[in-house]
C-alpha positions, -999 to +999 in steps of 0.1 A: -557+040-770-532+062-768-539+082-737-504+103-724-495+141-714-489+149-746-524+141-763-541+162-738-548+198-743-556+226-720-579+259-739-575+290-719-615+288-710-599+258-686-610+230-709-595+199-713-594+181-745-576+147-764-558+149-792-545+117-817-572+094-824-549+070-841-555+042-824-590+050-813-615+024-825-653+026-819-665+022-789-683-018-784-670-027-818-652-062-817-613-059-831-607-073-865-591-104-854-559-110-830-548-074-817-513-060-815-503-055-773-484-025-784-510-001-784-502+024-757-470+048-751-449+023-730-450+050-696-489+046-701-489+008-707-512-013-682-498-044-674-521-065-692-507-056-721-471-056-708-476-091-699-491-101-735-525-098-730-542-104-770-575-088-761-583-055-742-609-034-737-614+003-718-600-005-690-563+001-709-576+038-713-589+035-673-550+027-666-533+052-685-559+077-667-544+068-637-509+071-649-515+107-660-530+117-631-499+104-608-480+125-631-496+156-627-497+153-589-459+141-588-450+167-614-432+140-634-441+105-645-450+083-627-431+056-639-409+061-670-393+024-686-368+024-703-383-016-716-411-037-714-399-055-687-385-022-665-419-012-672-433-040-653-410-039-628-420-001-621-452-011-620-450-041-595-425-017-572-455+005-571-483-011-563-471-046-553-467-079-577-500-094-586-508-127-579-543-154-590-560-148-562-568-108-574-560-113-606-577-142-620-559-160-653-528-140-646-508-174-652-520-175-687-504-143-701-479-149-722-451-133-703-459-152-674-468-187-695-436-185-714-414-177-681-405-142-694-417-132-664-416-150-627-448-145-606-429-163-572-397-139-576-419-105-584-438-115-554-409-117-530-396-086-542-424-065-543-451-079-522-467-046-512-479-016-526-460+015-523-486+038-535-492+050-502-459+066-493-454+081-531-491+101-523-491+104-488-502+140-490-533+126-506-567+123-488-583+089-481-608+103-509-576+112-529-559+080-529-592+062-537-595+078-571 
């Protein structure tokens, strides 16, 4: 759960390997109760959580995949927050502000319950993705991973 740069290792035989299993728990193994959202090096945190998501599963790890691989084709992160909420707004820059129709029960997040965060002026803002023109020395096989 705590996927970043700095918990991956290189060997000189070219392998790659993870380091800090801190926050690793077993893999199909229910969480002991209500789960702390703060579980992932903020640069590395999927939205889901940002927004106040209380249960997660792989897909958290799936994101922050993603994150490091922008990094290493960027050479330099791909989207460093200062907050929570500059994180979010990194992301939404980036890829474009989510709405119900492709992400089902995003209006009952926390962040976006509560107001902390507002779905209508995110989507004005940012209403397309921008991944594109940061990669676009990527493949169409590229960009698809």
């Amino acid at each position: 759960r705590d996927l970043k740069m700095s918990n991956l290792l290189y060997t000189n035989r070219g392998e790659l390997k993870l380091a800090d299993f801190g926050l690793a728990r077993l893999f199909g193994t229910p969480p002991p109760g209500r789960i702390t959202t703060k579980v992932v090096t903020l640069w590395y945190r999927c939205p889901d959580l940002l927004l106040g998501a209380h249960t997660y599963d792989t897909s958290v790890d799936i994101w922050a995949a993603g994150c490091i691989m922008g990094e290493l084709l960027k050479n330099r992160p791909l989207m460093p927050g200062k907050d929570e909420n500059d994180q979010l707004q990194r992301i939404f820059k980036l890829l474009g502000a989510p709405n119900e129709r492709i992400w089902p029960g995003l209006r009952k997040l926390s962040w976006v319950k509560t107001g902390k965060v507002n779905l209508e002026d995110l989507c004005e803002k940012h209403p397309y993705t921008n991944l594109p023109n940061m990669f676009d020395f990527l493949s169409p096989n590229g960009m698809g991973l």
